[in-house]
N, C-alpha and C positions, 0 to 999 in steps of 0.2 A: 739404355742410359749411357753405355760406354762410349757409345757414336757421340752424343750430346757433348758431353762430358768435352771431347774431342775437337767439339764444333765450337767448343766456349772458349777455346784457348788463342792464343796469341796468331794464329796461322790462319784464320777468315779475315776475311778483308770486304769492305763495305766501299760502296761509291753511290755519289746523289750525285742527278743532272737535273739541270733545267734547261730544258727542250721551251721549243715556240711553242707547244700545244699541250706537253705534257712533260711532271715532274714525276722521276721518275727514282727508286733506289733498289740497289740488286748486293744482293749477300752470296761471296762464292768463297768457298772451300781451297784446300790445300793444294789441290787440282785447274782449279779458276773455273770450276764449273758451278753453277746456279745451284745457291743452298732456296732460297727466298727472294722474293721483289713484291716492291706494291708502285702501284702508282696514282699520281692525281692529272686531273686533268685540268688545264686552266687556258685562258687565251686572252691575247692583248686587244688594248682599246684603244682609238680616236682620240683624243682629249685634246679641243685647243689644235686641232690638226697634229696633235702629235701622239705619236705609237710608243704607246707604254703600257706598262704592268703597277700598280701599285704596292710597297713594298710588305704589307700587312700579308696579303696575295701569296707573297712569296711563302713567308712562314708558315702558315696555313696551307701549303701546299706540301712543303716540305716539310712540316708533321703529319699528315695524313698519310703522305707515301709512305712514311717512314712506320707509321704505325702499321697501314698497310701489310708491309712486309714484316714485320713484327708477327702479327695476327697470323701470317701464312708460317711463318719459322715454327709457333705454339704449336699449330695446328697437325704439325709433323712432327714435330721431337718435345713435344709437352711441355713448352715453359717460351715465353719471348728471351731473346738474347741477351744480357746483363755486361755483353762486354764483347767488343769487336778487337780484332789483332790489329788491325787501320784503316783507316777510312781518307777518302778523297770528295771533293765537291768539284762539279764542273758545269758547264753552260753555257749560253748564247753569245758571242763573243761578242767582242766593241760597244758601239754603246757609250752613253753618259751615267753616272751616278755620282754626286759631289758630293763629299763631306765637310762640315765646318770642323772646325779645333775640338768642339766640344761634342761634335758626331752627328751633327744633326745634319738629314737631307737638306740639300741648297735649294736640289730643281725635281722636278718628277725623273725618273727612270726615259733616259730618251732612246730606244732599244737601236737595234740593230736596222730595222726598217725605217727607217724615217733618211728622209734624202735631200733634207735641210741646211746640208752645210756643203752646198756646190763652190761660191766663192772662199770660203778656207781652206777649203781639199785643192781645189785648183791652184791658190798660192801657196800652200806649203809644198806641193809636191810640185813648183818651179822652186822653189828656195831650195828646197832637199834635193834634188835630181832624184828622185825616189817619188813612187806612186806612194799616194794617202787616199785612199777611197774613202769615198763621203761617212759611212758608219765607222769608222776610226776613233779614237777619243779624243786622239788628238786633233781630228776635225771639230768634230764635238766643242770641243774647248774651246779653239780660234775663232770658230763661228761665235761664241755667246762673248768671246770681245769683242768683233768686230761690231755683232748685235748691241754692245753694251751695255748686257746683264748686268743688272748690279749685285747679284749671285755670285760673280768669278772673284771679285776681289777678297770672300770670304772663305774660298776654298783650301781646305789640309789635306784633304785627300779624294784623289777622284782614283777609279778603279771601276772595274768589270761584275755583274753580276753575279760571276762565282767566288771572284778575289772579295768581293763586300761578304755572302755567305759565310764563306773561310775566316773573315775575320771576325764574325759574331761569332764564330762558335768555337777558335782561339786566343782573340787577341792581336794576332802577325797579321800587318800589313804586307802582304807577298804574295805573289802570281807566278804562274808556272811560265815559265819561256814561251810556251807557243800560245796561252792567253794573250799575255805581254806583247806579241808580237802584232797583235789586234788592237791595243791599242796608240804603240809609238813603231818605228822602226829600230829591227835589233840587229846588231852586232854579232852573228853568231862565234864568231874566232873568241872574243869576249865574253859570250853570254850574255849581254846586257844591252842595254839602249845603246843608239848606235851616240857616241858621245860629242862627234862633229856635228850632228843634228839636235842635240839637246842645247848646245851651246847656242847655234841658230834661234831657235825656239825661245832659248832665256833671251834673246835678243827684242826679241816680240813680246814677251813680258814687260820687259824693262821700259817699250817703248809706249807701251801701255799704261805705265805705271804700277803696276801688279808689284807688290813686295816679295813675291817667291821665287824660287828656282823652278823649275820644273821637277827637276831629279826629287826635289823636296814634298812634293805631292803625289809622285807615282809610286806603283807597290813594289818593292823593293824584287827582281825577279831568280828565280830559282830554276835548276833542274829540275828532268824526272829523277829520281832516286833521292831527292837531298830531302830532310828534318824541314819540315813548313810549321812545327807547333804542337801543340796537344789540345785534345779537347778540354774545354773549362768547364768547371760546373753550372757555370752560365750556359755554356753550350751547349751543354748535356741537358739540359732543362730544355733547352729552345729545340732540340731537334725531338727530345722526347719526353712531353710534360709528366708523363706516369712516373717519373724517374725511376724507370728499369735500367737504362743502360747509364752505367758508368760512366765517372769524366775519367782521363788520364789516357784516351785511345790518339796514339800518334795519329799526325796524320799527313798526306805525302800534299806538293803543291799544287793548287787548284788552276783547272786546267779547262779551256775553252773546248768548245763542241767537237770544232776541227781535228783538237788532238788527240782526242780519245776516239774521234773517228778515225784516223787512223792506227792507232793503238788497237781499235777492235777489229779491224782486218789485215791487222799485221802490217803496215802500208807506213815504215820509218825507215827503209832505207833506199838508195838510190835505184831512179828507176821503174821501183813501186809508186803506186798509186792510190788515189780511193776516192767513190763519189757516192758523199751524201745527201741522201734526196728523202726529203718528206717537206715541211711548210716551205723552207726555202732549199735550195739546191747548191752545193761547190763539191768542185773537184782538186784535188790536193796532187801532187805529181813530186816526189823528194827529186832533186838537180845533180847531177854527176858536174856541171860548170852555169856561173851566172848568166842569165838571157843577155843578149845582144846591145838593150836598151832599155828604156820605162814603158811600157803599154797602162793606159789607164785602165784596159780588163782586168788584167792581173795583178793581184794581191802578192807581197814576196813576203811571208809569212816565214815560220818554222815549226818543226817535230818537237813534242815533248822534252826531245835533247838536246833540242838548239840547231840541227842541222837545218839549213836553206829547204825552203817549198815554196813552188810557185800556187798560186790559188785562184782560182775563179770561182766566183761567188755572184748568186744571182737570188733575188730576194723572192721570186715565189715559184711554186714547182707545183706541187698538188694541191692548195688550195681550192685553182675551180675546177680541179678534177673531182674533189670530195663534193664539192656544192655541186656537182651537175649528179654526183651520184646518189647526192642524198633525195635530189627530188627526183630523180628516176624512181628510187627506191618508194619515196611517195604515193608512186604514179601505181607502183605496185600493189602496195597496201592498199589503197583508193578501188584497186580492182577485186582486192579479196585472196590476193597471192603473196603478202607479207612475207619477204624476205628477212634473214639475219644481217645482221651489214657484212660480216666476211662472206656473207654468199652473196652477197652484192658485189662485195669488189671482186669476186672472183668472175663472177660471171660477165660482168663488165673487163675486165683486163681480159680475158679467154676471147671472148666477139675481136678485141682491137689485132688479135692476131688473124682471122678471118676477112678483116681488110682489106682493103688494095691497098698496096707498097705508100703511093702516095695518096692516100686519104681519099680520093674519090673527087679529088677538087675541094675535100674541105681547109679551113685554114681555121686558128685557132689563137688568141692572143691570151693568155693567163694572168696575166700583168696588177697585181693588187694593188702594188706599189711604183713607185717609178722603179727601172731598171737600167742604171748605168751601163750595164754591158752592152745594151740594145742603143743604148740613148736617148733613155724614154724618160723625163724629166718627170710625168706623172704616171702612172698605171691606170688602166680599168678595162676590166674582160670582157673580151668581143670575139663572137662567133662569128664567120663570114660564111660566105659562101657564092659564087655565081648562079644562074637559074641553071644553067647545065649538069653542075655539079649532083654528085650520086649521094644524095643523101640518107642514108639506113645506119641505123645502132651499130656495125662493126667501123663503119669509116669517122664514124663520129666519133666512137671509144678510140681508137685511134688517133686520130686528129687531136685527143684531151692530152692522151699522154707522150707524143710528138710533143705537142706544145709545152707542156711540163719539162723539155729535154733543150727545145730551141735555143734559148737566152745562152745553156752550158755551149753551147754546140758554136755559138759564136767565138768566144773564149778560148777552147780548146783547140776550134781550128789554129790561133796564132801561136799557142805550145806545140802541137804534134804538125803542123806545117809550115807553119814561120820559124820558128827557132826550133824546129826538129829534136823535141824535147823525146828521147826513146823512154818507150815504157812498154814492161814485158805483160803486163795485165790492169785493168783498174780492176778495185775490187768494192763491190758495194755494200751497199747497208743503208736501211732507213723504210718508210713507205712505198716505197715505189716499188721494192723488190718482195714484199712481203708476199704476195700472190706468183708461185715459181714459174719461172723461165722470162716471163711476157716482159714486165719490164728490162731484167738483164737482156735478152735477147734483144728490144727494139734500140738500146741504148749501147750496145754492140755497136749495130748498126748504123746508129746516127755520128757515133764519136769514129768508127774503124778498128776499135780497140778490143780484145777479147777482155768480156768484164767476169765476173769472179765474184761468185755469192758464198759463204761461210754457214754451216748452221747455226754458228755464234750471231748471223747476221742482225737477227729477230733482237736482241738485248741491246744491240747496238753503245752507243755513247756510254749508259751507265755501267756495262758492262765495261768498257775499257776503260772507266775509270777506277771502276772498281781493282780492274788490272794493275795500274800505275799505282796504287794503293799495295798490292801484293809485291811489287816491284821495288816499292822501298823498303817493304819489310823482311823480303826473300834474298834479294841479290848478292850476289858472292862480289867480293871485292876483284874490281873489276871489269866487273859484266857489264856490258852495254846494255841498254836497252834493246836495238837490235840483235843482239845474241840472246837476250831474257828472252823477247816475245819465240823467236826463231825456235829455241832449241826447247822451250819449258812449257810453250803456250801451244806452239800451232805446231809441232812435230807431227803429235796423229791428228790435227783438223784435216774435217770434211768438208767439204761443198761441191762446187759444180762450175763451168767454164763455159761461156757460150762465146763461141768465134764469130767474127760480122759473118752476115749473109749478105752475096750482092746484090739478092732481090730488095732485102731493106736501104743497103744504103743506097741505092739508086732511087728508089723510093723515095727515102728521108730527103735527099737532097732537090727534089722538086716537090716537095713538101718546104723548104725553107727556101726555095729561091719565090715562091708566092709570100711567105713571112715574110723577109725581106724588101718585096714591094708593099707591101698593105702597113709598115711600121709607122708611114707617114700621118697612117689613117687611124690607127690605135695612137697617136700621139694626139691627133686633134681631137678624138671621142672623147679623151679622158680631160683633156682642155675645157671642152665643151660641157662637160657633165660637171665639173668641180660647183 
C-alpha cells in the first residue's frame, strides 16, 4: 500500500491521444516509466466525400481508454486512481472543427486527410510567402468562404481535435505551439501566430464580410511547461463517468501528434529528428537556420517550445500494408494455420528482408487519399508489376513496405539534398517499427539516414504526452525542455541504431525511379475508379 499511496500523489502524470486508428492513455510514474494504459480503437469514415470522426466517437473513445487503463492500474495496486498529478491531451493535427457562440458544431470534424481545399492553400500560401498545406485550418476555413458555407459566418471558435478535447474537460480555449502551428503559421521569436499573416487573413475576412478577427476565433497558444487549466467537474465526468477521479488535476497544453512525437524520441533540439509512421507517415527535422525558400512538400511547423521544424507529411503509410496483411492472414486461417496478428506482422516484415534490394520488379502505390507530396490530387492502391517481374511473398512484403516509405522519400530528398538540412540520426516510433530492425533498417536505407528506435518506441504519442504533462509539473525554473527530456528522460534510454546499407539504398532507389514513372498511372486509376 506504501507504493499506491505513492502512486496517488501529485508526481504521476497522465496523457490521452488521439491517433488515426486508435485512442489511446498512458499513466507514468516519477520516473516517466508506464504505471498503466488502455486503449480504444476507432477509425474514420467517408461522409459526403469527406474524412471524419463524429464527435460522440470521440468521448466514447476517450472513456473507454481511460477506463481501460483505470482497470489495468486496480488490477496491480487494488484500487483505480482517484487523482492524477497532470494530465495532457493530444492528437491528429489540423483539421476543421467550428464552434458557434454558444458551442455548438457548425460542420462535421473535416480531419486531417481530406485534400479539399487545393484552391485556398494555393492562394494563401502566395499571399503569405509561407506554405499552407491543404489540411491546415486555416485552409480549412478559406475553402468553406470561398465555397460559401453558410456555417463560417457563425463561427467563435475553430481549433484542433485535442484543443476542442482540452477545452471540454477545462474550459481554456488554448493549444500548445506546435498544435498551433498546424493550424495558422507561427512566429517562433513571439510564440504566437505569425501577426503580419493574421493581419493578411483579417484582410480576407473583411473582404468576405465575416465580422471576426481571426485572432478572435483561434485558441489562444501556449508553451510546453506553461498552466493550460484544470480539470472541471464537468471534465472529470466526461473522461470518467464512475467519478473515481477527481476534478482540480492541472493540466499542461494540448499538444498535436507531431509533438509528442517528438517529445517521445527525444527529437526537440537542432539537428534531431523523428519519423512517424503508422496510418499516416512525417518526418519532423528541428533547423539550426531557415530553408532557402517555400517548397510546397514541406510543412514549417514547430517543437512543443516553439523552436522552427521542417515537416513532411504524407497522408497514408501502413494502411495497405495492414489490408494486404489482413488477407494474407485470411488466406491462412482458410488453410487451417491461423496465425495471431503480431505473428503475422512479424512474419511478413522478416520475408521483406529476404528480398531483393529492389523488389524484384515490383512497384507498389499505397495512396488512400490523395497525396500532395507525390501530386496525386486523388489516391487509390495499385499493385503493378511487369510479366517479368519476380513475383514471391519476400519481394512483395517488400515492395508494401517500400511503398509505405516512397511519398517520405520524396520530401526528405529536398531537406537532406536540397537544403542540406544535417541530421545526426532520425529516430522512430509508431507501426512501422514495431516488428524490430526490418522497418528501421529499410527506412535507413531509403532516407541515407541512421534511424534510432527507443524501447519507449512502442508507447509512442501518448507516452510523450504524457511526458510534457510531467514536464509542467517537474521542471526546475529554468529548464528547457530540451535539457528536461535530455538529462531526466533519456540519460539511461535504450534502443538500437541501424546505419544505411548500400545494398538497400541502391535498392530503394530503383525501386522509386519505377514509382516515379508509374505516378501518372496511379493518378488516372484513381480518377478512373472515383
Amino acid at each position: 500500500m506504501e507504493r499506491l499511496e505513492a502512486l496517488q500523489t501529485e508526481r504521476t502524470a497522465l496523457g490521452i491521444e488521439l491517433g488515426s486508428t486508435r485512442i489511446k492513455a498512458v499513466l507514468i510514474g516519477p520516473d516517466h516509466t508506464v504505471l498503466a494504459s488502455g486503449a480504444h480503437e476507432w477509425e474514420n469514415r467517408l461522409e459526403n466525400g469527406c474524412w471524419t470522426y463524429p464527435l460522440d466517437e470521440v468521448w466514447a473513445g476517450v472513456q473507454a481508454a481511460y477506463a481501460k487503463l483505470a482497470a489495468a492500474f486496480a488490477a496491480q495496486y487494488g484500487t483505480p486512481p482517484t487523482a492524477v498529478g497532470a494530465m495532457g491531451v493530444s492528437g491528429m493535427m489540423h483539421g476543421y472543427l467550428p464552434f458557434s457562440r454558444n458551442g455548438a458544431q457548425l460542420a462535421p470534424f473535416r480531419t486531417w486527410r481530406n485534400t479539399t481545399t487545393g484552391p485556398a492553400a494555393a492562394e494563401l500560401t502566395e499571399l503569405f510567402g509561407f506554405n499552407i498545406p491543404q489540411r491546415w485550418s486555416a485552409a480549412h476555413l478559406y475553402q468553406a468562404m470561398l465555397n460559401g458555407e453558410g456555417q463560417v459566418k457563425d463561427i467563435a471558435f475553430l481549433t484542433t481535435l485535442a484543443g476542442y478535447v482540452h477545452w471540454r474537460l477545462t474550459g481554456e480555449k488554448v493549444l500548445g505551439v506546435g498544435d498551433a502551428s498546424g493550424m495558422f503559421p507561427i512566429d517562433s521569436a513571439a510564440c504566437d501566430y505569425d501577426a503580419a499573416m493574421v493581419r493578411r487573413f483579417n484582410g480576407l475576412l473583411q473582404a468576405h464580410e465575416l465580422a471576426y478577427r481571426l485572432e478572435d476565433i483561434l485558441p489562444r497558444v501556449l508553451r510546453a511547461g506553461e498552466a493550460a487549466g484544470v480539470l472541471t467537474a464537468e471534465g472529470a465526468k466526461l473522461l470518467d463517468p464512475t467519478g473515481t477521479l477527481r476534478p482540480g488535476v492541472p493540466l499542461c497544453p494540448p499538444e498535436g501528434d507531431a509533438g509528442t512525437g517528438m517529445v517521445a524520441t527525444g527529437s526537440v533540439a537542432p539537428r534531431t529528428g523523428n519519423v512517424s509512421a503508422g496510418t499516416s507517415v512525417f518526418a519532423m527535422a528541428v533547423l539550426e537556420k531557415p530553408l532557402s525558400r517555400v517548397y510546397p512538400e514541406i510543412d514549417m511547423v514547430t517543437t512543443p517550445a516553439g523552436a522552427p521544424v521542417a515537416m513532411v507529411h504524407c497522408n497514408t503509410c501502413t494502411s495497405d500494408l495492414d489490408a494486404w496483411v489482413k488477407l494474407l492472414g485470411e488466406m491462412a486461417g482458410a488453410a487451417g494455420a491461423a496465425l495471431s496478428k503480431q505473428a503475422l506482422y512479424e512474419l511478413f516484415y522478416k520475408k521483406a528482408l529476404e528480398g531483393e534490394a529492389d523488389c524484384g520488379g515490383l512497384v507498389n502505390y499505397n495512396c488512400y487519399s490523395g497525396e500532395p507530396v507525390a501530386g496525386l490530387a486523388r489516391g487509390c492502391p495499385l499493385f503493378v508489376r511487369r510479366p517479368d517481374a519476380r513475383l514471391n511473398l519476400a519481394n512483395f512484403a517488400r515492395a508494401q513496405l517500400y511503398s509505405a516509405m516512397a511519398t517520405l522519400k520524396l520530401g526528405m530528398d529536398i531537406l537532406l539534398e536540397g537544403e542540406g538540412v544535417p541530421l545526426d540520426t532520425l529516430c522512430g516510433h509508431g507501426g512501422l517499427f514495431k516488428t524490430p530492425i526490418v522497418g528501421q533498417r529499410l527506412l535507413a536505407g531509403a532516407l541515407g539516414v541512421p534511424v534510432a528506435v527507443m524501447e519507449t518506441a512502442g508507447e509512442g504519442g501518448p507516452w510523450g504526452m504524457a511526458v510534457l504533462a510531467a514536464y509542467m509539473l517537474n521542471r526546475r525554473k529554468g529548464e528547457t525542455l530540451e535539457r528536461y527530456l535530455a538529462d531526466r528522460v533519456f540519460a539511461a534510454a535504450k534502443g538500437s541504431i541501424e546505419p544505411p546499407q548500400e545494398t538497400d539504398r541502391a535498392g530503394f532507389a530503383r525501386f522509386m525511379e519505377r514509382y516515379k514513372k508509374g505516378l501518372a498511372a496511379e493518378q488516372a486509376a484513381a480518377e478512373a475508379l472515383q
